[in-house]
C-alpha positions as CSV (number, residue, x, y, z in Angstrom):
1,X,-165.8,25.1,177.3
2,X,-163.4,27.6,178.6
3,X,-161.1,29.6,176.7
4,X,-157.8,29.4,177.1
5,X,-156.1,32.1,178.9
6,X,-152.6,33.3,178.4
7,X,-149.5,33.8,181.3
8,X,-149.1,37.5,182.5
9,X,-145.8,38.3,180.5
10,X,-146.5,35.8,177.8
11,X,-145.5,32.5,176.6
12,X,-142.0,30.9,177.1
13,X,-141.7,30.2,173.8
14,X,-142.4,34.0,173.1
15,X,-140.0,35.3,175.7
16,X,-137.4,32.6,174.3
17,X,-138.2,33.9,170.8
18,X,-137.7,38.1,171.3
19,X,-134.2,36.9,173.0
20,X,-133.2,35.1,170.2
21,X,-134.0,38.3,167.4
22,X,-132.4,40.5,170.5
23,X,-129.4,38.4,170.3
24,X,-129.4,38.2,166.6
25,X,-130.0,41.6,165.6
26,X,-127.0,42.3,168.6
27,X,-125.2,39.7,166.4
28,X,-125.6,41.6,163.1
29,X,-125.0,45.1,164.5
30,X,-121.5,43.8,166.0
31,X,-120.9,42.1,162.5
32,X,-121.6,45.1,160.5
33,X,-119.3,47.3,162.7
34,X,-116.3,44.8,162.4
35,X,-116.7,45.1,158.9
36,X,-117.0,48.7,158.8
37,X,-114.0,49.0,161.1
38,X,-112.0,46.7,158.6
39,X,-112.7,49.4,156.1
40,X,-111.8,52.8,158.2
41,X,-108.2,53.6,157.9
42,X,-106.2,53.2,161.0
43,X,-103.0,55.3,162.5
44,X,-100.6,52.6,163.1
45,X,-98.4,50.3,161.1
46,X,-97.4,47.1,162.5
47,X,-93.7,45.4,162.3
48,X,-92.0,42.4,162.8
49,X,-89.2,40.4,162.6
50,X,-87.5,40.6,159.2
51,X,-85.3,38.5,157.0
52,X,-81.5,38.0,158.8
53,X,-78.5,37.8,156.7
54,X,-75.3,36.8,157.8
55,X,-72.3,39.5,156.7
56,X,-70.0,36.5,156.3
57,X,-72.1,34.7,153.7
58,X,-74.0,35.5,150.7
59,X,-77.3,36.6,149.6
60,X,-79.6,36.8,146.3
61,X,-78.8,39.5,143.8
62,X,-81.4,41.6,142.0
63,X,-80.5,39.6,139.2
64,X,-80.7,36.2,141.3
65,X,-77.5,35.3,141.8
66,X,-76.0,34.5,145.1
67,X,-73.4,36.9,145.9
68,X,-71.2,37.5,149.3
69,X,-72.3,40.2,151.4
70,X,-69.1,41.1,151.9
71,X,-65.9,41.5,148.9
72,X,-62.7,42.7,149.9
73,X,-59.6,43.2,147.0
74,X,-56.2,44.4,147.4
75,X,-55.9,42.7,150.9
76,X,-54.9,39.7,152.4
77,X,-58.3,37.6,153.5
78,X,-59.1,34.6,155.9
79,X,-61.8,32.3,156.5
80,X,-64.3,32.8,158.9
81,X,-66.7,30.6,160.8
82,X,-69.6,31.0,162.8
83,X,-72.2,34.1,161.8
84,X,-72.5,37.6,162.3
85,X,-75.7,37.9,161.6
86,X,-77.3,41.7,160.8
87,X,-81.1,42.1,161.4
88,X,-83.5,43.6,160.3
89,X,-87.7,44.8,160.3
90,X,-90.6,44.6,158.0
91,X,-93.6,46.8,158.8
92,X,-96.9,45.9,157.7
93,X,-98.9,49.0,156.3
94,X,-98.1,52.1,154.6
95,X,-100.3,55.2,154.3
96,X,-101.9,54.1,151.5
97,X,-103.3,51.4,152.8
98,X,-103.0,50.7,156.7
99,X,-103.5,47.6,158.9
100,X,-106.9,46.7,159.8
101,X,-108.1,47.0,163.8
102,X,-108.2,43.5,163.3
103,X,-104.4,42.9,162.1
104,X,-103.9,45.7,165.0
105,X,-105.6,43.5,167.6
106,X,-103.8,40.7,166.5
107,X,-100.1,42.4,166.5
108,X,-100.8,43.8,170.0
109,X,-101.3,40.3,171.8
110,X,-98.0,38.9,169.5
111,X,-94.5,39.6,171.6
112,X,-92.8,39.7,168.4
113,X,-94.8,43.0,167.2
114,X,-95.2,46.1,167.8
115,X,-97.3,48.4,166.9
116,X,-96.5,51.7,166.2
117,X,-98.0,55.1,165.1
118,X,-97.9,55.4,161.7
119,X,-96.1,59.2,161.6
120,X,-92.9,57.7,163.5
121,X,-92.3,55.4,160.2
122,X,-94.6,57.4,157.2
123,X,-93.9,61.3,158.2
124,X,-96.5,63.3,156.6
125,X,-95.3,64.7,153.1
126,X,-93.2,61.6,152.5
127,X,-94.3,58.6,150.3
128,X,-93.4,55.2,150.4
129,X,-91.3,55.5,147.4
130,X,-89.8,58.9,148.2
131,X,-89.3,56.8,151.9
132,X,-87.5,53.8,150.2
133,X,-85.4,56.0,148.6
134,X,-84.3,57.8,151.4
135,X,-83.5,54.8,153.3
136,X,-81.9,53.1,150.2
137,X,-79.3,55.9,150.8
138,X,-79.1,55.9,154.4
139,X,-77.7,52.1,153.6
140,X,-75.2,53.6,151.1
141,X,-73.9,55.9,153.8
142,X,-74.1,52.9,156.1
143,X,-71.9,51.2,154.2
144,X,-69.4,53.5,153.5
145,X,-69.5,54.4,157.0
146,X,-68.6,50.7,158.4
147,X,-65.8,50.2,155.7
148,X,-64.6,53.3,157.0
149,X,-65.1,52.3,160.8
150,X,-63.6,48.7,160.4
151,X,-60.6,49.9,158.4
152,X,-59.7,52.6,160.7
153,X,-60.0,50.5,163.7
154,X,-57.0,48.4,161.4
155,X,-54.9,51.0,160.8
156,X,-55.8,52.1,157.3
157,X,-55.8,55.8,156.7
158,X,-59.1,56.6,154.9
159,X,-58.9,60.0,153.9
160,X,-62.3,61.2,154.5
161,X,-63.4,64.4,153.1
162,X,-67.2,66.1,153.8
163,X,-69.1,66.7,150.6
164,X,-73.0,68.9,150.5
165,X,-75.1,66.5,148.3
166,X,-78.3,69.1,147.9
167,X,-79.5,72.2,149.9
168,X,-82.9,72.5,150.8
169,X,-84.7,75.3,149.0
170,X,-85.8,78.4,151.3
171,X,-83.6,76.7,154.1
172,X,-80.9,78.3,155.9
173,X,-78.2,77.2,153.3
174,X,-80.4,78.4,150.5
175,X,-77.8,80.3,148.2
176,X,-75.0,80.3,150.2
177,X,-73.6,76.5,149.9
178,X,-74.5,74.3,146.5
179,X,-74.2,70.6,145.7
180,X,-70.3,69.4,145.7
181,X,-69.2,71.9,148.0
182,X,-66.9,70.3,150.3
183,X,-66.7,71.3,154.0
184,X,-63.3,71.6,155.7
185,X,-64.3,73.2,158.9
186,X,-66.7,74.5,161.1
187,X,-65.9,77.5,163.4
188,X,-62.0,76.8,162.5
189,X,-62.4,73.4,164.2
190,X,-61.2,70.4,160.9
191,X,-64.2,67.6,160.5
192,X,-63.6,64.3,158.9
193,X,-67.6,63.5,158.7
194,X,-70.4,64.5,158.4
195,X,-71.9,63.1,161.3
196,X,-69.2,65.5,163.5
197,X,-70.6,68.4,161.4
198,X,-74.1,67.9,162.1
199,X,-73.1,67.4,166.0
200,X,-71.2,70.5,165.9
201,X,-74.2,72.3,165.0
202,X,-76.7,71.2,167.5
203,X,-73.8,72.3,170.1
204,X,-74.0,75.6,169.1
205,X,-78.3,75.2,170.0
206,X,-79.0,77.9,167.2
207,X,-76.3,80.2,166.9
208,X,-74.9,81.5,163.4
209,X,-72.0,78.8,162.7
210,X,-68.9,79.7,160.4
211,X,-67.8,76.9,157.6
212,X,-65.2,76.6,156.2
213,X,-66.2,75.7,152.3
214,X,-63.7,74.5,149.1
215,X,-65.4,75.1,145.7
216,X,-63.9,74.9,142.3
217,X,-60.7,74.4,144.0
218,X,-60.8,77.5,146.2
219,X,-61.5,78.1,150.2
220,X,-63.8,80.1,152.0
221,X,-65.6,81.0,154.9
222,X,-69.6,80.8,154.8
223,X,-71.9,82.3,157.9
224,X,-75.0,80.1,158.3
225,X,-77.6,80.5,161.0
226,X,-79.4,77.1,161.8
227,X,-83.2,76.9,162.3
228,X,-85.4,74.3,164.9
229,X,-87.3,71.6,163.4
230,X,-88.4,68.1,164.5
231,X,-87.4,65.2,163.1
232,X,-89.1,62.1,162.3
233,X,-88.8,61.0,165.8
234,X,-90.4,64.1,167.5
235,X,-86.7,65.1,168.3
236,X,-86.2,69.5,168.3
237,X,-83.0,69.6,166.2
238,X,-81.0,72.5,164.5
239,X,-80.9,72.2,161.4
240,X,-79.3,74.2,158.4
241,X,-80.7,72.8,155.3
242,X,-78.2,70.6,153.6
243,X,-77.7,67.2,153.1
244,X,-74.5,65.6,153.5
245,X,-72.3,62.3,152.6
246,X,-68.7,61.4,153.6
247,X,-66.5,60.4,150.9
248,X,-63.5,58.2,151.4
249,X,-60.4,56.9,150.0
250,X,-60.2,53.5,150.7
251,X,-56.7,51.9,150.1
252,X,-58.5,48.5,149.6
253,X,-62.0,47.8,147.8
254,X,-64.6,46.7,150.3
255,X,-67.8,45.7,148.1
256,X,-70.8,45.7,150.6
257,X,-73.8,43.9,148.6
258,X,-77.2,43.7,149.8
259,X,-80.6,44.1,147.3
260,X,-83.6,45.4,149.3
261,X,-82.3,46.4,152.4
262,X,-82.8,50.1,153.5
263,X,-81.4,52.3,156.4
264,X,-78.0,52.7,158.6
265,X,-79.2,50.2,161.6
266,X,-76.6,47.4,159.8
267,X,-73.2,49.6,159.8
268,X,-71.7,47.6,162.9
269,X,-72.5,44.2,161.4
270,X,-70.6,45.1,158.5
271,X,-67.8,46.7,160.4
272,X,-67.2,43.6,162.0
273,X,-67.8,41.0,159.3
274,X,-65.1,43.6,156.8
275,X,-62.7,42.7,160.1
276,X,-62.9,39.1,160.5
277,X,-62.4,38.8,156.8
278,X,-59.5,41.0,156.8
279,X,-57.5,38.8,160.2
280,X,-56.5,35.6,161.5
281,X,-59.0,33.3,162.9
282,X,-63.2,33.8,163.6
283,X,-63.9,36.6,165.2
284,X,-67.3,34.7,167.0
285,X,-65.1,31.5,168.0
286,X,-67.6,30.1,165.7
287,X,-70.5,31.0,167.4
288,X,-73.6,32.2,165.9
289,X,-73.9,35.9,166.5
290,X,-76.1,38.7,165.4
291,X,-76.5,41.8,166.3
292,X,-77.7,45.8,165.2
293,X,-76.5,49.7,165.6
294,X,-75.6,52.1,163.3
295,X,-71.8,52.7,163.1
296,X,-69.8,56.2,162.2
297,X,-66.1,56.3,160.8
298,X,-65.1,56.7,164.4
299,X,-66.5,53.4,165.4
300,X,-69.6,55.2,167.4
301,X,-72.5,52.6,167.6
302,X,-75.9,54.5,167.7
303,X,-79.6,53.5,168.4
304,X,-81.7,52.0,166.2
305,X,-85.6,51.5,165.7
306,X,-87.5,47.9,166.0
307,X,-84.9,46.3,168.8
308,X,-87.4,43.7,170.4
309,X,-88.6,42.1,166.7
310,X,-84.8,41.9,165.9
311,X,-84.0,40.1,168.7
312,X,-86.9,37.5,167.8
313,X,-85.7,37.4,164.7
314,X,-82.3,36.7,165.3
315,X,-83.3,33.8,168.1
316,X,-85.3,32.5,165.0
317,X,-82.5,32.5,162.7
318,X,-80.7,30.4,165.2
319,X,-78.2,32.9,167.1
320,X,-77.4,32.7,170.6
321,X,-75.3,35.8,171.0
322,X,-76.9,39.5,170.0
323,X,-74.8,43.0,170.5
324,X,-77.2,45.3,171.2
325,X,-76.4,49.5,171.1
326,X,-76.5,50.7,174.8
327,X,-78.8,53.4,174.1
328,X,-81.8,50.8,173.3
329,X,-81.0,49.3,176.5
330,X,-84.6,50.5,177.9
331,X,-86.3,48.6,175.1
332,X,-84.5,45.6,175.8
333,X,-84.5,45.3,179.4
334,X,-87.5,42.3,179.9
335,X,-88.3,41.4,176.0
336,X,-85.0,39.3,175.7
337,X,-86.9,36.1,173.9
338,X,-85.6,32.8,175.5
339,X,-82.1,31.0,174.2
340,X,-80.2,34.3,173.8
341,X,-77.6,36.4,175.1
342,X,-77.6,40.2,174.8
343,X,-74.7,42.3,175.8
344,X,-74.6,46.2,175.2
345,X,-71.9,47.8,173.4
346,X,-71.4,52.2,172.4
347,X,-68.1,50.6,170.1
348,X,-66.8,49.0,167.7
349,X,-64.1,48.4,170.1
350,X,-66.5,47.4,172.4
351,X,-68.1,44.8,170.5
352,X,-64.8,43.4,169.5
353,X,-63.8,42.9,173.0
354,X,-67.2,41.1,173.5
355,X,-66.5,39.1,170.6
356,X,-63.0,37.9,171.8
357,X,-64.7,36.4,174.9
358,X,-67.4,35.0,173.6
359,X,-64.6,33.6,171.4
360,X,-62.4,32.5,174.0
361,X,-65.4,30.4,175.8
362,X,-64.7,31.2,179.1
363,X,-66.6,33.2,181.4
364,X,-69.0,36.0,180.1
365,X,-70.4,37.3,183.1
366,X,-68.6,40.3,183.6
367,X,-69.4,41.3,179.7
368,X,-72.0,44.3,179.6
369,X,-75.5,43.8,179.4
370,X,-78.5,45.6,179.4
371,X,-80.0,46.7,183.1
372,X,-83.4,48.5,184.0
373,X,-81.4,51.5,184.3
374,X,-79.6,51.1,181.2
């Protein structure tokens, strides 16, 4: 009898069996990290195409009823055809509870998202309430601003006066301008807005400005010397410590109604829906168009954030057309999703002369669109 001997290096079932508890306990570790990584807070939010409402139709109320988006009284109105559509983004997180590296490597392989750093949409010190509110106003101002924009560009005289809502405490303005003041000038120079006031004090790039103030029905000058901050964009601005509105006096009512909807990037939308409901014919030719930027009473179109999943979601939503503001041009350029047209536009009167071609149905291809270069 001889006893069995056993293979240098051991048995193939034994080597067979240490790979399998190498590969399991491989297995587990990975397992136990994704869960632990679905658990460790991330610095990123993700967005995405949101909901698209057309400024010629309706939507739901906070009470559910179905309203227009747009109400004009005390003019002359016409029908309208086609859409011009206004878009908008949802982001997925907040900083109280973030997306997981999961949802993160999800968004990042997904055209239609984009993940961003969490600071550019959350800035530190602000909640999400305090940010819903801020935007809810921004979208007051918006609208003002667009009524103002499309009835101007009309022919309407719309009286616009600058009014301080709050000053910042410990700020620049602190004790020397209070809520309701109402600014006339600054350095003798008349402003009708407050966007041209806050632009006439990043021209003078930190030196002491002069306004001119009416309060309790009496005028006077006020020296204010601005300070640098950064804004939520990592922008250096000057900065004096106020914030501002522009009342108006419109000669007609123009009701903009929209529940749920927050920041400025709508105003051109709704300048030109308020025009195609206030002359002759369809603005769009009856084409469905859609489109962003935010608009000042001089018909200004200005950037906006979340270009790429607005253009998804106004392919989606079924336009073909999309005015785009020229200074997103760069975020355009090679994300344009199949089935739409983009052109570029810095005006109101810009994007009503791409409007009246696209209307027309002849050729487009001299319109302005978006290049590498911008």
């Amino acid at each position: 009898m001889y006893a069995a001997r056993e293979r240098p290096g051991g048995s193939v079932s034994s080597r067979r069996s240490n790979g399998t508890v190498t590969g399991i306990v491989a297995l587990s570790v990975a397992l136990v990290a994704l869960v632990a990584l679905t658990f460790v807070p991330t610095p990123y939010v993700i967005q995405r195409p949101g909901p698209v409402y057309d400024t010629l139709g309706t939507a739901r109320s906070a009470d559910g009823a179905e309203v227009p988006l747009i109400e004009i009284d005390g003019a002359e109105t016409y029908p309208t055809g086609g859409t011009l559509d206004l878009t908008t983004v949802q982001v997925i997180g907040n900083r109280e509870r973030t997306p997981t590296w999961f949802e993160l490597a999800m968004a990042w392989t997904d055209p239609t998202r984009a993940v961003v750093p969490i600071d550019t949409v959350f800035p530190q010190g602000v909640s999400s309430d305090e940010r819903d509110e801020r935007n809810a106003a921004l979208m007051v101002d918006s609208q003002h601003e667009a009524t103002a924009a499309a009835l101007t560009e009309l022919g309407y005289d719309v009286g616009a006066t600058v009014r301080v809502v709050e000053t910042v405490a410990d700020s620049p303005a602190d004790g020397l301008l209070r809520a309701d003041d109402l600014v006339r000038a600054i350095g003798g120079e008349e402003i009708d807005s407050a966007t041209a006031l806050r632009d006439a004090i990043q021209q003078a790039d930190g030196a002491e400005v002069t306004l001119t103030i009416e309060r309790d029905g009496d005028e006077k000058a006020v020296a204010v010397t601005p300070e640098k901050s950064t804004d939520a964009a990592g922008e250096e601005v000057w900065l004096i410590g106020i914030a501002l509105t522009t009342d108006y006096d419109f000669p007609i009512d123009v009701r903009l109604q929209l529940d749920n909807v927050g920041g400025p990037s709508a105003g051109m939308m709704f300048a030109l829906g308020i025009i195609d409901e206030l002359t002759p014919g369809e603005l769009n030719g009856g084409a469905d168009v859609a489109g962003t930027g935010t608009i000042d009473a001089a018909g200004d179109v200005g950037p906006i954030g979340g270009i790429r999943q607005k253009l998804y979601g106004a392919r989606d939503a079924g336009a073909t057309v999309f005015l785009a503001p020229e200074q997103n041009c760069d975020e355009v350029v090679g994300h344009v999703p199949d089935g739409l047209q983009v052109y570029r536009t810095g005006t109101l009167k810009e994007s009503l002369d791409i409007l009246e071609k696209v209307a027309a149905g002849g050729d487009t291809s001299a319109l302005p669109v978006c290049t590498a270069t911008g």
